[in-house]
C-alpha positions in Angstrom: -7.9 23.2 -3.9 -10.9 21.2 -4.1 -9.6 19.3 -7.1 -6.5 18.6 -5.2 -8.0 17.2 -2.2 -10.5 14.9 -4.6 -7.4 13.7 -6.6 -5.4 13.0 -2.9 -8.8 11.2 -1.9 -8.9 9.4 -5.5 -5.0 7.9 -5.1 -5.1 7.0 -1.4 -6.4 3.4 -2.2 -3.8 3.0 -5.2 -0.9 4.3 -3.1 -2.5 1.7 -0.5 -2.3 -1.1 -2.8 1.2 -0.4 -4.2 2.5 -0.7 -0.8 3.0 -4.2 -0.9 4.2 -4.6 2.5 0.9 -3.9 3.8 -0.9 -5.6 0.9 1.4 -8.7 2.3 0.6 -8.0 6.0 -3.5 -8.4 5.0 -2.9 -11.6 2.9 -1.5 -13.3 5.9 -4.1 -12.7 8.2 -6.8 -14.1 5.6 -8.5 -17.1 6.8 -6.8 -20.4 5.6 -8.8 -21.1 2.3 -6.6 -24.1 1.4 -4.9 -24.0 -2.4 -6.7 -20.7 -3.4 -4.8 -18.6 -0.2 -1.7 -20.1 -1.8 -1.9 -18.9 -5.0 -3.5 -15.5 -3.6 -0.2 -15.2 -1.4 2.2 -16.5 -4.1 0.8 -13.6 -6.3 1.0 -11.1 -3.7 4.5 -12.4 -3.3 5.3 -11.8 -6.7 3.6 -8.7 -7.0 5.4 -7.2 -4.3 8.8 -8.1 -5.7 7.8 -7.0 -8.8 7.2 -3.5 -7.2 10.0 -3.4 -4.9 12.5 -4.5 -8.4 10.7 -1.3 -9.8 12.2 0.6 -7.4 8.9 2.3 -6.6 9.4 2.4 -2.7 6.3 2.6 -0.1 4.4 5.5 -1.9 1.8 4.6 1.1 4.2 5.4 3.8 5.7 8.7 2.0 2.0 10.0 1.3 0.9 9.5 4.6 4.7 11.0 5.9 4.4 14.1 3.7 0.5 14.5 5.2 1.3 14.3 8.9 4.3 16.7 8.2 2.0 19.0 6.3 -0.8 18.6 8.8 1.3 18.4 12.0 -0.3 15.1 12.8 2.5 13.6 14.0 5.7 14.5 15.0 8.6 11.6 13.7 
C-alpha cells in the first residue's frame, strides 16, 4: 500500500500538467510579460491540442473523480 500511495503522490503533478485545461487556465492569469507570455501561451496552446488530438482526456479530473468516489469526498 505504501508503494501505491507514493506512486499516486509521485503522478499527481504529471496528471496535473497533462490537464491542459488547467495548465491553460494558469497561463492566462500570468502577469503580461510582453512577447515571452505570447510564445508561453501559444505553446501551451499547442500543447494542449496536441493532448486533446491524443485523445488522452483530463487524466487530472478522472484521478481526482476516482479519489473523491473512493474516499467519499464528495458526492457528484
Amino acid at each position: 500500500m505504501t508503494v501505491f500511495t507514493l506512486t499516486l503522490w509521485l503522478l499527481l503533478p504529471v496528471a496535473f500538467v497533462l490537464s491542459g485545461s488547467r495548465v491553460v487556465d494558469w497561463a492566462y492569469g500570468m502577469p503580461d510579460l510582453g512577447p515571452v507570455d505570447d510564445m508561453i501561451l501559444s505553446f501551451l496552446d499547442r500543447a494542449d491540442g496536441w493532448r486533446a488530438s491524443l485523445g488522452l482526456g483530463d487524466p487530472f479530473g478522472a484521478l481526482r473523480a476516482t479519489l473523491h468516489d473512493v474516499t467519499g469526498l464528495g458526492a457528484r
